[in-house]
N, C-alpha and C positions, 0 to 999 in steps of 0.2 A: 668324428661321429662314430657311432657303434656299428656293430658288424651288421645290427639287427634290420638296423634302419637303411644300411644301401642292399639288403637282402627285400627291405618291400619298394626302393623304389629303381633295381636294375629292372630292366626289360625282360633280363634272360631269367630271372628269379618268376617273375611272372608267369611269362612262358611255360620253364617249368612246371608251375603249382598249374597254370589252367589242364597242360596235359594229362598231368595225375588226376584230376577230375573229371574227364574226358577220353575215357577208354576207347573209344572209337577213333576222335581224333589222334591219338597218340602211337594206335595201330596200322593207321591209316599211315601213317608218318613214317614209320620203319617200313611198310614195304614202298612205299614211295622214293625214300632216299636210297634203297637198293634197285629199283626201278630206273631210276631218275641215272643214278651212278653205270649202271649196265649201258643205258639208250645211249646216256652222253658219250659214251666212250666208244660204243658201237657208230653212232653219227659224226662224233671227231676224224674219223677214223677214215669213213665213208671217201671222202675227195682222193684220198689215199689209194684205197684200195681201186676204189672205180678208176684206176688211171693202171694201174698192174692190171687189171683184166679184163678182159673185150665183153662189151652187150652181148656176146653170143654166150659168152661163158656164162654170166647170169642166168640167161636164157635156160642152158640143161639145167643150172642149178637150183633155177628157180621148180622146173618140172618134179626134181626129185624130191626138194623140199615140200612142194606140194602134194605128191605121193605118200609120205611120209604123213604129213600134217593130218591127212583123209582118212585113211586106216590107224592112226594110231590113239584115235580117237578111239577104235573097241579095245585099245588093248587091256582096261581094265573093266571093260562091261558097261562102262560108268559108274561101277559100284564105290569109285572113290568120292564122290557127290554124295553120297549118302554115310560118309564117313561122318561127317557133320550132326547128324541128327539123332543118334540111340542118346538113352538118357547116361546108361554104365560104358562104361569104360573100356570094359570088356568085351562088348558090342561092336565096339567102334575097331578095336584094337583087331577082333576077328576079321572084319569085314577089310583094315588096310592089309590083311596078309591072305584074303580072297583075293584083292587086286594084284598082288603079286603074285600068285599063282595064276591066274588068270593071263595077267603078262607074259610071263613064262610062255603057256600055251598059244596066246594071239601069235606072238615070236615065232614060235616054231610052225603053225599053219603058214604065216605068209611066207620064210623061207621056203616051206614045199610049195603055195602059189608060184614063187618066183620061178622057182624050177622047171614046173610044168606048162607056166602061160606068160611065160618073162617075155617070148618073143610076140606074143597078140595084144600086150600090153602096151610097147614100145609102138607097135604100129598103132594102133587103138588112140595115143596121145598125138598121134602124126609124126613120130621120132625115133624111127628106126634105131639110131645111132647110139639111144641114153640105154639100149637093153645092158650092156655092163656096169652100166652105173645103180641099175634097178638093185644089186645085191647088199646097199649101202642102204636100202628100206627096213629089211626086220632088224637089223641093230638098231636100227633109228626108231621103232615099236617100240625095242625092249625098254630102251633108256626114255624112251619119254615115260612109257607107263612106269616105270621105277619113280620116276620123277613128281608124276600128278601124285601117285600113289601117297611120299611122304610130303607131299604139298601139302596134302589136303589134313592128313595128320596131325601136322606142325599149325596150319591153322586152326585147328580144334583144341589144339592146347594152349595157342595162343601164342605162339612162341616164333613171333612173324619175324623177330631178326635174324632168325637162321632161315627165312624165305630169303628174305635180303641180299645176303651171304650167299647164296645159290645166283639167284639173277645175277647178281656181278660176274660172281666165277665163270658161270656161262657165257657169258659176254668178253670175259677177258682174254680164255680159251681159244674164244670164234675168232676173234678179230688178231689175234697175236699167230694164231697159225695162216691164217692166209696170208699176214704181213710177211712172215719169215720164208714162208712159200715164194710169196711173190718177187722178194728181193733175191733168190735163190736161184731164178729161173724159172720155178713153178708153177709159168703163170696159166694154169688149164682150170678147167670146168672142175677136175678133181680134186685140185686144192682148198677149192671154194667146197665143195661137200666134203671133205676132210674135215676143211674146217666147223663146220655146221653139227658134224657126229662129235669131234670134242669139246663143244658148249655141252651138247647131251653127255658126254660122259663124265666132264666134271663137275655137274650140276646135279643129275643122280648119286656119283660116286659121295658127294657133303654130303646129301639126306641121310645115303644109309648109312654113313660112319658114325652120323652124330644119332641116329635112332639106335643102332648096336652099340655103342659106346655108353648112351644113359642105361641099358638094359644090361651091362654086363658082359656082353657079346654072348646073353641065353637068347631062348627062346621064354617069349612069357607066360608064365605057364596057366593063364586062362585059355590059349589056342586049342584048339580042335577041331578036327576038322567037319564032326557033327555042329558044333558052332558055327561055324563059317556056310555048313552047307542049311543052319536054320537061320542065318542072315540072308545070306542067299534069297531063302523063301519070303524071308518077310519084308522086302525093298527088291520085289523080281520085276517090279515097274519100272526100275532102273536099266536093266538089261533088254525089256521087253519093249521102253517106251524109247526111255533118254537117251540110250546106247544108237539107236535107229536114228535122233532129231539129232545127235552129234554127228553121227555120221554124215547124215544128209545136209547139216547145218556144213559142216566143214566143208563136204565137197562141192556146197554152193558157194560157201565163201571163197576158193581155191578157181571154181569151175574159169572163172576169164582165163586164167592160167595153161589151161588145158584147152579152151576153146582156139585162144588166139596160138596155139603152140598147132592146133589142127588147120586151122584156116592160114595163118602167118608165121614167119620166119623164126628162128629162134633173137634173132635181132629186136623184134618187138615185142616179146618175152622175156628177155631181159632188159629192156627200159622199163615198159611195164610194174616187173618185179622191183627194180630200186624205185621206181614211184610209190609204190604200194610199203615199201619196208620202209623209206624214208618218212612217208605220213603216218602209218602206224607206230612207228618205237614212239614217240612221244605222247602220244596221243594214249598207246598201251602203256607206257608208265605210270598213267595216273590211274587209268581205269581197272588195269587188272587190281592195281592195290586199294583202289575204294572193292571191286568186286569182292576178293577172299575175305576182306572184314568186314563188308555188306552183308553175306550169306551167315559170318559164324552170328554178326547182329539179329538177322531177319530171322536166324534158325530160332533162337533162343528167344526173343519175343513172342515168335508164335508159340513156342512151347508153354509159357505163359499165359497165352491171353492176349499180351499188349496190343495196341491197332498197327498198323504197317504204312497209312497212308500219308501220313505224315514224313517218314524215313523216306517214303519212295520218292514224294517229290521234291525234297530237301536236297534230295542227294542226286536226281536227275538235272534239276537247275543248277545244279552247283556244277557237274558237270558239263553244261550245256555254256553255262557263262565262261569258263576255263577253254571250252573247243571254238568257240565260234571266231573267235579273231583269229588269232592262226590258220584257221583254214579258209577264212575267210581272204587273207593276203594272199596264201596259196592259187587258191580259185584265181585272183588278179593277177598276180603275180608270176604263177607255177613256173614258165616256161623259160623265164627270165633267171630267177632264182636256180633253177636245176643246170643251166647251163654254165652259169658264173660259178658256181661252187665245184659242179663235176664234171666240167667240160664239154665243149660242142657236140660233142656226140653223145649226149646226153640231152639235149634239147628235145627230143620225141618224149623221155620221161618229165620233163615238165608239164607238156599236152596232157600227160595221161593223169598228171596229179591232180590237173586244174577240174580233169572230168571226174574223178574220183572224189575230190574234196566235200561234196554235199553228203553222198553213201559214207564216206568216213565218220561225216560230224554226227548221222544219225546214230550208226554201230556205236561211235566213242558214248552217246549217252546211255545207250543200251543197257548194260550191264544191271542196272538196279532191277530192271522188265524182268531178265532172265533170271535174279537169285530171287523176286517175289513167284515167278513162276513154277519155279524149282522148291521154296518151301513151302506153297499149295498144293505141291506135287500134280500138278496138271501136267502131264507130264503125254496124257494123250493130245491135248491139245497142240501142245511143242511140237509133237509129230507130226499133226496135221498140217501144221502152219508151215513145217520147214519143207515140206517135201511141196507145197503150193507154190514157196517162192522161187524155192529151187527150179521148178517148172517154169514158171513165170520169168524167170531173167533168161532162164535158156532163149524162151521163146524173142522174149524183147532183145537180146543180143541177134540171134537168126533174123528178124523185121528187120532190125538196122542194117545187116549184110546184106541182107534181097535186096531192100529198096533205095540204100543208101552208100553201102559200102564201106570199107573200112580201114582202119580200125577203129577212127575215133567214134564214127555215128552207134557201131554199134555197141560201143563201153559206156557211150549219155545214152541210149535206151538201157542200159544194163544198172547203169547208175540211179536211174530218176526210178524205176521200177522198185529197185530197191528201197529206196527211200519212202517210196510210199506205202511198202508193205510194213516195215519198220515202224512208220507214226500210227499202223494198226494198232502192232506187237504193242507198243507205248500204250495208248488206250485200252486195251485189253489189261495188261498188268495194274494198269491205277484203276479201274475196277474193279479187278481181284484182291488190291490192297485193303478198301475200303471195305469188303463183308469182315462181318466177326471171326474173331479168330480161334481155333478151340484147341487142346493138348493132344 
């Protein structure tokens, strides 16, 4: 038979030809299998690791991770969100080397925080103990803001195999240094944030090799810094609005973290945290990579014209149909599953999965809500909403501790609150999709 004809009837021939006509799918698919390759390796890995180091150790490391995650969210103003959307080249190109300078400076403020209020910090989380670990925070700024910065870049150029290529590294980094730690002796709270700063550093360090290496190793010479400071002005909603609903968003999403490190032991801190990391790596494999080719979609549609209502619910069901069994076994499951894979003392973090698991499935559909919100640019609304629910779990977490006690009661007030402000956020965005769209 001719070459021609098992080229129309192999599968993989098909395959092929559908993704070439399916730009979305096909982008969708490169950060997925770098997602997918990071998570697996990080959760293979997991039984491993959880056995070299004690839930307390999680515990500090979960704190500092979350200190981290909270602040490093202004390290570029937000102005990397907005990299996405000038129509020239040159716009976009100014505003990722605002975020880098912008980092730079976020950097160097929290170092001087650290200095002056490291010790009211440490008390403040109920953790005396983490104040030497707090200087492991602005390294941990700088590299992530280096990180979003050419994230967001590479997805505007479309050039998502080298996001790929990043999520792995960072994944291989993390988990290969606390392995080598932990067989070494290493087995402390340090090695576990060692390891966490070198996912950050070899996951920045690819972006900007491969951004200076297309470039030359110049600078390009549409930069300036009166440019950067009229992008600045003309997306200052980013800094004024979204910078504020990241921040607040992060330190809600973070906040149990910090609640139960004030109220509870570092023991329950770190089950907690591998509850929380175990349901999200899979869950964030799939979403973060529909997310970044959601937005460069949603951007460029609306730049057009096109409707959005249709992408938004396509891609929230598809979503939604992908989360619901999995965490659905978990909810049944949770306590059982976390115990047999990472051991009896491990058993509190299946508790905490099985409360988790409804809050997870809403966040994991989320993603489509937040990149329609973000290219309507409501951006005051975002604000509004995150610092309400932000309020609002505090509160439902405090009921459950007055009345009920803890920790589980008040992680299902903390959980079911969330959830229902979430199926707001969802209604909100599907009727923002559906008005017309304009340039």
């Amino acid at each position: 038979m001719s070459k021609l004809f098992w080229k129309q009837i192999l599968p993989i021939e098909a395959s092929k030809t559908f993704l070439k006509q399916h730009d979305f799918i096909k982008n969708v698919s490169k950060l997925f299998l770098g997602n997918v390759s990071a998570q697996a390796l990080a959760l293979t890995t997991a039984p491993l690791i959880t056995r070299l180091y004690n839930p307390e150790d999680f515990g500090i490391m979960a704190l500092i991770t979350s200190v981290v995650s909270v602040f490093s969210i202004m390290a570029c103003l937000r102005f990397e969100r907005a990299i996405m959307l000038p129509k020239e080249e040159s716009d976009a190109e100014n505003l990722l080397f605002l975020c880098l300078i912008s980092t730079c400076l976020i950097s160097m403020f929290s170092t001087l925080a650290i200095l002056l209020f490291g010790d009211g910090i440490a008390k403040l989380l109920g953790a005396p103990a983490i104040r030497p670990w707090l200087w492991f925070v602005p390294p941990g700024i700088f590299l992530y803001g280096i990180q979003e910065s050419f994230t967001f870049w590479f997805s505007r150029k479309k050039q998502f195999g080298m996001i790929s290529i990043r999520q792995f590294t960072a994944s291989f980094w993390t988990v290969l240094t606390k392995i080598i730690a932990g067989f070494a002796g290493g087995t402390s709270a340090l090695w576990l944030i060692i390891g966490n700063t070198n996912g950050f550093l070899s996951a920045s360090s690819v972006l900007t090799w491969k951004y200076f290496r297309e470039g030359n190793w110049q600078l390009p010479p549409g930069i300036s810094m009166n440019k950067m400071l009229a992008m600045a002005a003309k997306y200052k909603e980013f800094p004024i609005y979204s910078s504020w609903t990241g921040l607040i968003n992060a330190f809600s999403q973070n906040i149990l973290i910090f609640l139960l490190s004030h109220y509870f032991s570092p023991l329950s801190v770190g089950c907690f945290a591998l509850a929380n990391n175990m349901l999200r790596r899979p869950l964030d494999a799939i979403s973060q990579s529909v997310s970044k080719v959601l937005l460069e979609k949603t951007a460029r549609s609306h730049a057009i014209g096109e409707p959005l209502d249709r992408t938004f619910i396509k891609s929230t069901l598809g979503l939604a149909s992908l989360g619901f069994g999995p965490l659905t076994v978990l909810f049944i499951f949770g306590p059982q599953i976390f115990s047999f894979v990472f051991g009896e003392r491990w058993l509190a973090a299946g508790n905490y999965a099985r409360i988790l698991s409804p809050w997870l499935f809403f966040a994991f559909i989320s993603p489509p809500a937040n990149q329609i919100i973000t290219v309507f640019r409501r951006l005051r609304f975002n604000l509004i909403f995150h610092i309400v629910i932000m309020v609002a779990r505090v509160a439902a977490f405090v009921f459950g501790m007055k009345f009920f006690g803890g920790p589980y009661y008040p992680m299902a007030f903390f959980s079911g609150t969330s959830v229902l402000f979430t199926m707001f956020y969802l209604w909100y965005a599907f009727k923002l999709s559906t008005q017309p769209c304009s340039a």
